[in-house]
N, C-alpha and C positions, 0 to 999 in steps of 0.2 A: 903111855903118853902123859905130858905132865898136867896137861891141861886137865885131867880127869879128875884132879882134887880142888878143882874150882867150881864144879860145873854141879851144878843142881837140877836134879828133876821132879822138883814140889815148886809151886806155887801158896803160902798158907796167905789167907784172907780171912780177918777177924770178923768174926760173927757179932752183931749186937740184938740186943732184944727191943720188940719197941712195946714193952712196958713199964710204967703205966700207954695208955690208949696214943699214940703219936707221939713219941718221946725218940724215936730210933734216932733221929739226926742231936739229937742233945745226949742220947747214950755215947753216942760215936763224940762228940766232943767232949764229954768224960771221961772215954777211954774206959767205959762198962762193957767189957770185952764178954759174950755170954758162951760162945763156941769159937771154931775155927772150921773156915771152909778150903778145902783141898784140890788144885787142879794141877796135872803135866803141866811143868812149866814148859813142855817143848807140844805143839796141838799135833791132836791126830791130823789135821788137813798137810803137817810137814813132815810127821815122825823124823827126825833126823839124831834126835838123842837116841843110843843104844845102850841099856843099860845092864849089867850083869850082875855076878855077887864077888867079879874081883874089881871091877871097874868102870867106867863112864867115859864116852866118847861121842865124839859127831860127826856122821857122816857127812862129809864133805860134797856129797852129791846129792842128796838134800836139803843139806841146809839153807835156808837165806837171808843167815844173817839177824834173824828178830832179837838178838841178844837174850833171850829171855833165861836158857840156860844157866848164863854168868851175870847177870843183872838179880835174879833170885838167889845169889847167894850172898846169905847178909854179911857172910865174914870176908866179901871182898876188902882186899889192898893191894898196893899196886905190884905191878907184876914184872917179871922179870926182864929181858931181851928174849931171853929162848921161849918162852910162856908166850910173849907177845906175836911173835914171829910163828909160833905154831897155829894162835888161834888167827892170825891173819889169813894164812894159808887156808884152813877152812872157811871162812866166813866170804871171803874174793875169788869165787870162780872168775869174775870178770878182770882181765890183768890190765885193762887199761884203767883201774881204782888202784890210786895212790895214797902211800899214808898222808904223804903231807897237804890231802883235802881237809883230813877231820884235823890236822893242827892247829890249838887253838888262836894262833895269829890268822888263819886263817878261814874261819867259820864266822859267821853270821858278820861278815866284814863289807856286805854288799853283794858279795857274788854270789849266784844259784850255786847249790852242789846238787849236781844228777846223781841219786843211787845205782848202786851197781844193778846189773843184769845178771839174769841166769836163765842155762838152757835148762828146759823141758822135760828133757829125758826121764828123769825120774820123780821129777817135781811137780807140783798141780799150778804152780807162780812161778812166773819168772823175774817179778820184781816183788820188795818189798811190799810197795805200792798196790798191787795186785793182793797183798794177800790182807791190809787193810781193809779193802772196800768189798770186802764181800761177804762179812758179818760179824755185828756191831758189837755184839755182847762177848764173841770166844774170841773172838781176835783181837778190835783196836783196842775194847775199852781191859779186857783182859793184858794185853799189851798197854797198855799206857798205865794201869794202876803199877805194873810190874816194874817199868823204866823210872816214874814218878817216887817212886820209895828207892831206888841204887839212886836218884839226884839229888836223894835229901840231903842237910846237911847233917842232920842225925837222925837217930832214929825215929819215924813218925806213927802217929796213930792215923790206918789206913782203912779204909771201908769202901765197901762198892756196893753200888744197889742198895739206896739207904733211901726210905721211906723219907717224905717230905712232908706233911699236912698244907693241905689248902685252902684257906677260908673261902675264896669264891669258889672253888670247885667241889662237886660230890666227889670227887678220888682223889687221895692221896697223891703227889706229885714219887718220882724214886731219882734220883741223885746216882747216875754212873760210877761215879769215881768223889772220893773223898779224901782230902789228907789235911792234917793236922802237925804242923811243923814247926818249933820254936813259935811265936806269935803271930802266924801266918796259917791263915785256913785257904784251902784251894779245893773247886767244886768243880769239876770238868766233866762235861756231857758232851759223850762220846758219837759222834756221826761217821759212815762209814768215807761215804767221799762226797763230794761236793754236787754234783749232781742229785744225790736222793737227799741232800740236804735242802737245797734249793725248792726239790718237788714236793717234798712234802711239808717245807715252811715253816714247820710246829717250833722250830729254836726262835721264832720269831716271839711267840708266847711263854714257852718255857724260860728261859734266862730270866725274862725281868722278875717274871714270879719268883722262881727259883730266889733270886735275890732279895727277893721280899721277904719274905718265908723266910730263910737263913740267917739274915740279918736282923730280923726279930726276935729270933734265938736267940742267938750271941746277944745284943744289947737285953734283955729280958733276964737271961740264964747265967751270962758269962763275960758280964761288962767289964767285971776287976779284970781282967786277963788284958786288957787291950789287944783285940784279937785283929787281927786285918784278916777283909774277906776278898780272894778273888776268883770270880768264874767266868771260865772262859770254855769256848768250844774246842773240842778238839777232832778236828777232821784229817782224814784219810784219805785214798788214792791218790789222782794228778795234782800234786800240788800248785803247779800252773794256775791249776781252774780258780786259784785263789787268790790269786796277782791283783791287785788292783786295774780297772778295765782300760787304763791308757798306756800300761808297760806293754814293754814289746811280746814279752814270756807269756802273757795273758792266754788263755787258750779257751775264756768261757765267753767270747763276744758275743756266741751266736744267739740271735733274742734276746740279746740285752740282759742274762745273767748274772754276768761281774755285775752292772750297774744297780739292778734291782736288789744284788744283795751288798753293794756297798751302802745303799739306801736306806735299807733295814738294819745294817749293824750301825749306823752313825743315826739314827734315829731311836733307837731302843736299845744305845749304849750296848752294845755288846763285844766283845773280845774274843777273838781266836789263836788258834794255835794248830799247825799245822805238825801232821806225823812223821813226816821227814826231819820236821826242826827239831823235834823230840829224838829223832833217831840220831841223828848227828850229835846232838848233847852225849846221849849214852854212850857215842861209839867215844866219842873223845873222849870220856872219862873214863874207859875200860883200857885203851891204849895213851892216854897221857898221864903224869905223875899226879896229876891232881883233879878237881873234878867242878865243873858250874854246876852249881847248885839251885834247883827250881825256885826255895822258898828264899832263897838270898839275889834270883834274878828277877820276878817275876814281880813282886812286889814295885820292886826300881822302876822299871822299863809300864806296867802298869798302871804307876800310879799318875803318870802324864795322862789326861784323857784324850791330848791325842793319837798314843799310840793303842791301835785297834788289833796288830794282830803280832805273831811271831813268826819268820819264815825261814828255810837257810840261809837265804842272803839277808839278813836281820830285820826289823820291826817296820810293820807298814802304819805310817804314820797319815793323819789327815794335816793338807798342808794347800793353802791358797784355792779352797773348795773343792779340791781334790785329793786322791789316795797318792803318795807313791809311797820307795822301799827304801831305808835308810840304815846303813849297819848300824850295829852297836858300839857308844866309844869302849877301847879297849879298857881305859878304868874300871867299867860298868861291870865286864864281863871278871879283869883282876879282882875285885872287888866281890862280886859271887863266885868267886873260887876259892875252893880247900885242900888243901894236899892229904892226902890219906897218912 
């Protein structure tokens, strides 16, 4: 298969020291790389990469699509018709997914895009979605540091589980995901889906410290750089559940959920990102000639403080004391894009 000289099955993740005593998130913006940590880029909860000593392939009745395969390999560029056409076949057991969802004329333009489905049979998920929300550390956030460095514009300095120091706290705060991109820092704490977000509340505390804290760095460590910081949540399962509470797609009414957590993020400044919308980036940059880039989107669309989150149908914005959902103009999106 031709696909088999794209397809990776390492994940490397840069190790840093945090010596001297609480220094790991300033090592990490250093780029005082001290080891490297190693994971399958494809998880045992999917196994669907099969790997031999003539070759690399993926079972197609496994798979579901997490890209992480072909998103871990750094010497992607763009790929052919027959290359395209192969991995699509694998990655779409579901034949009602069409390419021309993830075309970029057509992503984060306003309208939801459903992920595909898959049966059972041999799989433990039948949707992406499913295999987000069911553990935070080997799945989304292992998946999102993966997606987050194939969207970069080049290459970045990446970290995950990175110590944080806390003056009001006795512990140390840890930082999911980390990346360091041309003059764009991104801090992304990783939640599985919206419901154990909600229940257990802690992003309500976490972000602004986290912000505190990181941004004390940089202005303290790393002022000359003029660094822009943005952190944002990044959550998993029903993306629905994350709709603003007066769209129709809303699916978290019950008990006043949407509302109590619209409440919280427009109160304690906070910003999300949904793993669907991440997923949609990757797939479009793997099947189109060129690729949106996190640290050339994110910044744009962010630095408006009223757009609070990121969705597939585009950015949910605060507007007339309420949330709704509003694509992105197409400049924005031309504009964060690079052709390989």
């Amino acid at each position: 298969m031709k696909t088999s000289k794209i397809l990776s099955e390492i994940i490397s993740i840069p190790q840093y020291s945090n010596k001297p005593k609480n220094k790991k998130f300033s090592n990490f913006l250093g780029s005082k790389i001290q080891d490297e940590e190693l994971w399958p880029s494809c998880h045992k909860d999917i196994q669907a990469l099969e790997v031999d000593s003539e070759s690399k392939k993926i079972n197609s009745e496994k798979c579901i699509g997490c890209l992480n395969c072909v998103t871990n390999n750094l010497e992607f560029s763009q790929l052919d018709e027959e290359m395209k056409n192969e991995l699509w076949d694998i990655f779409f057991e579901d034949k009602n997914w069409k390419k021309e969802k993830i075309d970029t004329s057509n992503i984060l333009n306003g309208n939801r895009i459903e992920l595909p489905n898959f049966n059972t049979f041999e799989r433990k998920y039948s949707t992406f979605e499913d295999y987000t929300s069911t553990n935070e550390v080997e799945h989304i956030s292992l998946w999102g540091l993966s997606t987050l460095r194939f969207l970069s514009s080049k290459k970045p300095t990446v970290g995950r589980e990175i110590e944080i120091y806390q003056s009001e706290f006795p512990r140390d705060g840890r930082l999911d995901i980390c990346f360091k991109c041309n003059n764009s820092i991104l801090i992304v704490e990783a939640k599985t889906d919206f419901i154990s977000l909600v229940t257990e509340n802690r992003f309500v505390q976490q972000i602004p410290k986290y912000q505190i804290e990181c941004k004390k760095i940089i202005n303290d460590e790393f002022y000359s750089e003029n660094l822009n910081l943005n952190l944002l949540l990044l959550v998993g399962g029903n993306e629905t559940d994350l709709f603003p509470p007066t769209h129709s797609d809303c699916t978290s009414t019950v008990g006043n959920k949407a509302q109590k957590f619209y409440d919280d993020i427009d109160k304690n400044k906070i910003k999300f990102l949904s793993a669907n919308a991440l997923w949609i980036l990757g797939m479009n940059a793997i099947f189109s000639n060129k690729k949106i880039c996190w640290d050339l989107l994110f910044p744009k669309i962010f630095s408006d403080n009223n757009v609070v989150g990121l969705v597939t149908s585009g950015i949910v914005i605060k507007k007339n004391n309420g949330f709704e959902i509003n694509p992105i103009p197409r400049q924005t999106i031309e504009d964060a894009s690079i052709n390989y």
